[in-house]
C-alpha positions as CSV (number, residue, x, y, z in Angstrom):
1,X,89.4,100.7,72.9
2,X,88.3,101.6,76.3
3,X,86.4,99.4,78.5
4,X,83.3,101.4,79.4
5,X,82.0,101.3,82.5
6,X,78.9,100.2,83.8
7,X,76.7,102.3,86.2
8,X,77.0,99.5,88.9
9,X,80.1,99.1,88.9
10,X,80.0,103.3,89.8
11,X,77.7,102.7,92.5
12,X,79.5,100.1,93.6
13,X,83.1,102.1,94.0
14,X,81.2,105.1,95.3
15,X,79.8,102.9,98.0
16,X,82.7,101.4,99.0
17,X,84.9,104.8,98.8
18,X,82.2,106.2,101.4
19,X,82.6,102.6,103.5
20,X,86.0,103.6,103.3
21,X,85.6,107.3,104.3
22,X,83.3,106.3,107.0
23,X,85.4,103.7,108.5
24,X,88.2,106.2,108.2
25,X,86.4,108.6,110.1
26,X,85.2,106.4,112.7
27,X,88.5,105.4,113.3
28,X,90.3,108.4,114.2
29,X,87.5,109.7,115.9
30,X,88.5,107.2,118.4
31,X,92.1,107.5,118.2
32,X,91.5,111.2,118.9
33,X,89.1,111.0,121.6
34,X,91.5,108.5,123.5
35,X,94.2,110.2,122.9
36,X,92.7,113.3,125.1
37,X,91.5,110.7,127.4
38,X,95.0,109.0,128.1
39,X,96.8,113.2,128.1
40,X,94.2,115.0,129.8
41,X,91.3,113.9,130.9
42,X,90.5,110.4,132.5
43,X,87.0,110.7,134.5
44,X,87.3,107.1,135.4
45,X,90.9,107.5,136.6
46,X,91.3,104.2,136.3
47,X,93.9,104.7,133.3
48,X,91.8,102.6,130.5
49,X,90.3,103.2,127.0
50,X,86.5,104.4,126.9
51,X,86.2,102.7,123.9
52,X,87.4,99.2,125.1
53,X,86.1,96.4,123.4
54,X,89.4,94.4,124.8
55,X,88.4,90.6,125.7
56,X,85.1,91.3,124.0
57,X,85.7,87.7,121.8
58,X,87.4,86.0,124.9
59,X,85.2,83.2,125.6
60,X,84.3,82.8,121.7
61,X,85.0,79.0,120.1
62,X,87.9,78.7,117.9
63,X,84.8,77.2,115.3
64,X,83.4,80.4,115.0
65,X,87.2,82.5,115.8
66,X,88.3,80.9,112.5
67,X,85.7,81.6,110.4
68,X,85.6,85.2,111.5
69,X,89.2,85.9,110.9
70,X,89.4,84.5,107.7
71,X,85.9,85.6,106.6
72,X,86.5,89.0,107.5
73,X,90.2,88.9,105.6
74,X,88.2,87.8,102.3
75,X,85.8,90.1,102.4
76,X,88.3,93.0,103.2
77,X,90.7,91.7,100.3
78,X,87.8,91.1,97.8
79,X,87.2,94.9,98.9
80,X,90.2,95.8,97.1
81,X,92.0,96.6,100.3
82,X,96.1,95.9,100.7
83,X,96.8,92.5,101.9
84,X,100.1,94.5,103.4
85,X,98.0,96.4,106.0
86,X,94.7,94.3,105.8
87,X,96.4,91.0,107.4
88,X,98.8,92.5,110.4
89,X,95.7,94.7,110.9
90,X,93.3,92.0,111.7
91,X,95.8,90.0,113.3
92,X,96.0,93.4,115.8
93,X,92.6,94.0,116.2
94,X,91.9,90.3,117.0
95,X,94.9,89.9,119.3
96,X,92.8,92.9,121.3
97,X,89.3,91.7,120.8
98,X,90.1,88.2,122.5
99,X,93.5,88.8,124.5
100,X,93.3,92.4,125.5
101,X,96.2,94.8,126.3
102,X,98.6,92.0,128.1
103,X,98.4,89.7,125.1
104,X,99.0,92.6,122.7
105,X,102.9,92.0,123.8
106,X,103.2,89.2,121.8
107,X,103.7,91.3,118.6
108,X,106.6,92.4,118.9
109,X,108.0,88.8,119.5
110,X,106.4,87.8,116.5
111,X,107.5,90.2,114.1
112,X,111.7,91.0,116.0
113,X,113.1,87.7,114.9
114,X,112.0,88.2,111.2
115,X,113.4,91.8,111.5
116,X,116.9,90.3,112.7
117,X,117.0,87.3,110.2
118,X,119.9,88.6,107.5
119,X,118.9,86.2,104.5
120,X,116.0,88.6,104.5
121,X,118.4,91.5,103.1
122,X,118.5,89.3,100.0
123,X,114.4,90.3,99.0
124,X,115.6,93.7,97.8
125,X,118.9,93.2,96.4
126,X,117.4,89.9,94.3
127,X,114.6,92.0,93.6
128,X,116.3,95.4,92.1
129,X,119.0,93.3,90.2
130,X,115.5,92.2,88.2
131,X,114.5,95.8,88.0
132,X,118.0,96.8,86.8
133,X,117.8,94.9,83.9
134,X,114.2,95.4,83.2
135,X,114.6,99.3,83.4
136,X,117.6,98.9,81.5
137,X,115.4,97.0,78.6
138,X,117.6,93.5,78.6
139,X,113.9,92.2,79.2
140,X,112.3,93.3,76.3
141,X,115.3,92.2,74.6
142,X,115.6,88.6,75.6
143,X,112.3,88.0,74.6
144,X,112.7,89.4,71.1
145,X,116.1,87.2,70.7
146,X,114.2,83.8,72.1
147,X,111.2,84.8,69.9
148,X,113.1,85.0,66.8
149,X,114.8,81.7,67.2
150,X,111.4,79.5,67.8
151,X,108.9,82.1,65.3
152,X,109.4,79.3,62.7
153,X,107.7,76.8,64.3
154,X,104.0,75.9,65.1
155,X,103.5,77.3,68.6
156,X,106.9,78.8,68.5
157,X,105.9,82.1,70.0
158,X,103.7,80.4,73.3
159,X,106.8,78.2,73.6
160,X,109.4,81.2,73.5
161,X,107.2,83.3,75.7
162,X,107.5,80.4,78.4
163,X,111.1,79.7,77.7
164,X,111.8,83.5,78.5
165,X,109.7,83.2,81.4
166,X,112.0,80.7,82.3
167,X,115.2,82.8,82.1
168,X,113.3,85.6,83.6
169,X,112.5,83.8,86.3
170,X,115.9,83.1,87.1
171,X,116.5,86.3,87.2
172,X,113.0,88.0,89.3
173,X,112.1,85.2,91.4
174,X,108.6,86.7,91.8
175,X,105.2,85.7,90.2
176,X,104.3,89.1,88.7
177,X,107.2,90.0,87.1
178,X,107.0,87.5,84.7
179,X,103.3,87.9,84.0
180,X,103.0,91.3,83.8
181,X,106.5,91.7,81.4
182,X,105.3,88.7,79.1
183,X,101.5,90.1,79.1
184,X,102.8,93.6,77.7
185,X,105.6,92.2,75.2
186,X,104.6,88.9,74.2
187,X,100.4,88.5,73.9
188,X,100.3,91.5,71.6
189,X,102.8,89.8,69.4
190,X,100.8,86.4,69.9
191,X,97.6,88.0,68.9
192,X,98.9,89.8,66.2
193,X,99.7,86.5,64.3
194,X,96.2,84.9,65.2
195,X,97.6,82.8,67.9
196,X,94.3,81.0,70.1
197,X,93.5,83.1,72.8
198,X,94.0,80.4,75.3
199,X,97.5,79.1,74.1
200,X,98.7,82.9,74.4
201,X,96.9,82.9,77.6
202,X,97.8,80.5,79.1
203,X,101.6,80.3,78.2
204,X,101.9,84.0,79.7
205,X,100.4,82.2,83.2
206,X,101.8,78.9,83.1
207,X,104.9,80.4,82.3
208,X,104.7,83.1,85.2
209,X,104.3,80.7,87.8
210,X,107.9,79.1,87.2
211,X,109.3,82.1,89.5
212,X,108.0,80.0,92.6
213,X,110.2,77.4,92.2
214,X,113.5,78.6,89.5
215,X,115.9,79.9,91.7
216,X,116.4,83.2,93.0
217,X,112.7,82.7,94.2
218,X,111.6,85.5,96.4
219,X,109.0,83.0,98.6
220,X,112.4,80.2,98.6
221,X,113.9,82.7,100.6
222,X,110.5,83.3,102.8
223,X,109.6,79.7,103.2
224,X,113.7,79.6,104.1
225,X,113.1,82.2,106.7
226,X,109.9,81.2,108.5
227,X,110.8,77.2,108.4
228,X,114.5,77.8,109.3
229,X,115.7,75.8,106.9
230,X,119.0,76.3,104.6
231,X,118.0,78.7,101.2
232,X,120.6,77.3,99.1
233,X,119.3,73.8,99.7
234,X,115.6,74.6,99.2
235,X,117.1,76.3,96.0
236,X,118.5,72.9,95.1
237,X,115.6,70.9,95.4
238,X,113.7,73.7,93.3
239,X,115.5,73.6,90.3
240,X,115.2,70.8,88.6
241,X,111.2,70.3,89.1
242,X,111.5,73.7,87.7
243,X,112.8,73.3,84.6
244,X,110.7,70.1,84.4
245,X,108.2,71.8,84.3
246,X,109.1,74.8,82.1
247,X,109.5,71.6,79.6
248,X,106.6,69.9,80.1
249,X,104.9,73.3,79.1
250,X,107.4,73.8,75.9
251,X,106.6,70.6,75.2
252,X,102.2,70.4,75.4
253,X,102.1,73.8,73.4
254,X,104.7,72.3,70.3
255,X,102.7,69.0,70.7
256,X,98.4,70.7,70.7
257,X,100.1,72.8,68.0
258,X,102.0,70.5,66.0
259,X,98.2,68.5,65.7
260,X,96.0,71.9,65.0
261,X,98.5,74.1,63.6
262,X,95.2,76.9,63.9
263,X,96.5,77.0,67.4
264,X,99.5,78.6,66.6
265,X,100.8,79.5,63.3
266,X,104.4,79.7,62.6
267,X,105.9,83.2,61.5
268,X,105.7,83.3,57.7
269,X,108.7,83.2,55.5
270,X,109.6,86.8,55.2
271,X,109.9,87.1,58.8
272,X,112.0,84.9,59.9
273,X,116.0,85.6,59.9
274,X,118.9,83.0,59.0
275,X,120.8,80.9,61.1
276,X,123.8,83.2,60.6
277,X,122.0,86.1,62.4
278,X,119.9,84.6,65.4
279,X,123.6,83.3,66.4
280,X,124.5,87.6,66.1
281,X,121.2,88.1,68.1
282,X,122.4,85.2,70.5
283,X,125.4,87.1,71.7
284,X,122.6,90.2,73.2
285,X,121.8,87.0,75.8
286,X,125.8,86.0,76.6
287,X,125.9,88.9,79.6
288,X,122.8,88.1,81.0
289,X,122.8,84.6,81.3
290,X,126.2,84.7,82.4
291,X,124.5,87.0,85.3
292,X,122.8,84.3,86.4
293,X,124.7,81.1,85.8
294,X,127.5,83.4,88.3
295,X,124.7,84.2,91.0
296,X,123.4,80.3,91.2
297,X,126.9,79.0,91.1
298,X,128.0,81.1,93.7
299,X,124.9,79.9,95.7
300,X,124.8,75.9,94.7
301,X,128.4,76.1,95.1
302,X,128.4,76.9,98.8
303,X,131.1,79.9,97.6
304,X,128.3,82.6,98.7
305,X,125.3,82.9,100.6
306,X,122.4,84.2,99.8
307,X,122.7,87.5,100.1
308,X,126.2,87.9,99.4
309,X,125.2,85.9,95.6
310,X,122.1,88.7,95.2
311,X,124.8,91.5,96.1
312,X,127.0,90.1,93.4
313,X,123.8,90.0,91.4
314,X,122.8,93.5,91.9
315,X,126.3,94.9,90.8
316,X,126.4,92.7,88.0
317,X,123.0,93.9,86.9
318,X,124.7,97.5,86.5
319,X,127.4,96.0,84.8
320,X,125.5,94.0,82.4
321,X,123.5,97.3,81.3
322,X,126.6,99.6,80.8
323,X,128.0,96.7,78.4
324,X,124.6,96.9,76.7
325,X,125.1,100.2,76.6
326,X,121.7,100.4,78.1
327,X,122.2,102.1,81.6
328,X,121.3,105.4,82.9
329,X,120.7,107.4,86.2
330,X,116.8,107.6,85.7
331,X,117.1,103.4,84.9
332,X,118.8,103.3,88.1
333,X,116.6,105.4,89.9
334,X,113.6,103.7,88.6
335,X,115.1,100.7,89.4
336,X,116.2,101.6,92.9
337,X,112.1,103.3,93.4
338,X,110.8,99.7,92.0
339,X,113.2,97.8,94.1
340,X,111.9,99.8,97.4
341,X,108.0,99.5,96.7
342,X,108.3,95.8,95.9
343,X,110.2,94.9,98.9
344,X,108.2,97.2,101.5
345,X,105.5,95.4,100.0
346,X,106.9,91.6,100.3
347,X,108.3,92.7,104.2
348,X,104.8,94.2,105.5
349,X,102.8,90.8,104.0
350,X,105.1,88.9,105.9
351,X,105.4,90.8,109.5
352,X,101.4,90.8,109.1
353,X,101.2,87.3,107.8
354,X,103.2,86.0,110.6
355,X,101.2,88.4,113.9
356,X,98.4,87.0,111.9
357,X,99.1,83.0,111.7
358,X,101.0,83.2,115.2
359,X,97.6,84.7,117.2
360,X,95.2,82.1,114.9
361,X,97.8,78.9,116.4
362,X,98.0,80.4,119.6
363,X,94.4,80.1,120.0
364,X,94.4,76.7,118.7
365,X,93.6,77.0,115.6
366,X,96.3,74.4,113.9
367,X,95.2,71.6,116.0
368,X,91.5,72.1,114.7
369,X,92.7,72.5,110.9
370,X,94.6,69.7,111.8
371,X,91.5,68.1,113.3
372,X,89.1,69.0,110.9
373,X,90.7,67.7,107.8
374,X,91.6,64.0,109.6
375,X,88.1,64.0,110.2
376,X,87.1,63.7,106.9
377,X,88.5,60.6,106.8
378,X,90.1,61.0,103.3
379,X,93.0,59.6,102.1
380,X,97.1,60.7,102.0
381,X,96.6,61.4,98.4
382,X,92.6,62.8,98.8
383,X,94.4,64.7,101.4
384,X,97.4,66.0,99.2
């Protein structure tokens, strides 16, 4: 069925497509009419923008600073704009507002050493050995393998939708992955068999979220970066609260379901297979897994680092999908395609992220978060 639409919502999206246009607009009329200023005409000759709103915000409070930035990034965002372009962006425009040209410099320091850092060439590679095997559809097949073993019980299905979340994870290492995979293969299922709306729900999310912390995790090798602390050992302190968790989860939806069984009803009878062949439908899982037992050895070992272990990865991605039979040019194309997008995506956020964060501390700004939340006079824990 198709969700109509109401006509606010089209008077909304026509508003803000002409907010757009106009800004748009607006925009380049400036670019353009300083560019012919700065090539061929400057009546001023005093070599400076017409437009110049430089050290306009100079003298304003870091109070009111803060609440502009970040006000003006939530409304933008809620706008539906990229957070890619919509965080350096600001980050630019208030370097210039309050700083002028001179302080403008400080961009390129910002943004050179995270261009440099090598463990960053592990994003993509981490990233397309996921879309290798997803394009390849391994995905869709782990799922159905994890889902026939746990069907039979109460709750089986929410608990094998996390549980391949879980493996999934090890393999992505990103949030949306995860959701987006299990919210196309395994709610449909779930709703199918009158599972509640907020176990299916909510084992899709809770499940999703493990990619923070299972290793390869994407923002592991961020938090690595930006911190400059050692990936493989923040990957080793990951792991384990991880798969507690991942448990915990397995755990609440067998226990809520094992009390109302109207939760989640086991498969009936007729569908379910013998013993004899989930261990055949077992062996579809051997490659895989073995994919990622090899990458996170070679990285807890020490052996790798890494972005030698996601190189490995990546090639053994390819591998895995020819033994599956499974692999193609236009799976590896869409896989390479994917692979790009998402890791453009993940490097923009962070060179804005960081011109962003750097300009809001060099104003002050973390001694007055700082500031701000001692002064409330909470506790560690009200704090935490």
């Amino acid at each position: 069925m198709t969700p109509s639409i109401t006509p606010n919502q089209t008077s909304s999206n026509g508003l803000l497509k002409w907010a757009l246009i106009l800004a748009t607009a607006g925009f380049s009329f400036i670019c353009i009419v300083e560019l012919i200023n700065i090539l061929f005409y400057d009546p001023y000759e005093d070599e400076r923008f017409l437009f110049s709103f430089a050290e306009s915000l100079m003298e304003t409070e870091i109070e009111t600073l803060t609440l502009l930035m970040f006000g003006t990034l939530a409304l933008l965002l809620m706008a539906g704009l990229p957070m890619a372009f919509v965080v350096g962006g600001l980050g630019v425009v208030f370097i210039y507002l309050v700083g002028g040209q001179t302080m403008v410099n400080i961009i390129p320091t910002r943004i050179y050493p995270l261009m440099s850092n090598a463990d960053l060439a592990a994003i993509p590679l981490f990233i397309f050995m996921a879309s290798m095997l997803e394009k390849a559809g391994l995905i869709e097949e782990m799922f159905d393998v994890v889902y026939k073993w746990m069907g039979g019980l109460n709750g089986g299905l929410a608990a094998a939708t996390i549980l391949a979340s879980t493996i999934l994870a090890a393999m992505v290492g990103v949030i949306g992955a995860a959701v987006v995979t299990m919210g196309i293969i395994a709610l449909p299922a779930m709703l199918k068999r009158n599972y509640d709306h907020k176990i299916a729900l909510g084992s899709i999310m809770a499940g999703g979220t493990l990619g923070i912390l299972i290793p390869p995790s994407i923002l592991a090798i961020l938090y690595a970066v930006i911190a400059q602390q050692s990936v493989g050992q923040l990957y080793l302190g990951s792991l384990v609260p991880g798969l507690m968790l991942s448990g915990m989860y397995i755990a609440y939806v067998l226990f809520r379901t094992l009390l109302n069984p109207k939760l989640g009803p086991a498969l009936p009878r007729e569908e379910r297979v013998s013993f004899a062949q989930k261990l055949r439908l077992f062996r579809n899982l051997i490659a895989p897994i073995f994919l990622v037992f090899l990458v996170l050895g070679l990285l807890f070992g020490g052996i790798a680092t890494p972005v030698e272990a996601a190189g490995i990865g990546s090639f053994g991605a390819i591998i895995v999908a020819i033994i599956h039979k499974r692999f193609s040019l236009q799976a590896l194309r869409d896989a390479s395609v994917t692979t790009a997008r998402a890791s453009a995506m993940v490097l923009w956020i962070i060179f804005g992220a960081s011109i962003f964060v750097g300009f809001f501390i060099l104003e002050g700004g973390q001694d007055f978060i700082t500031e701000t939340i001692l002064g409330t006079g909470l506790s560690p824990y009200g704090i935490l």
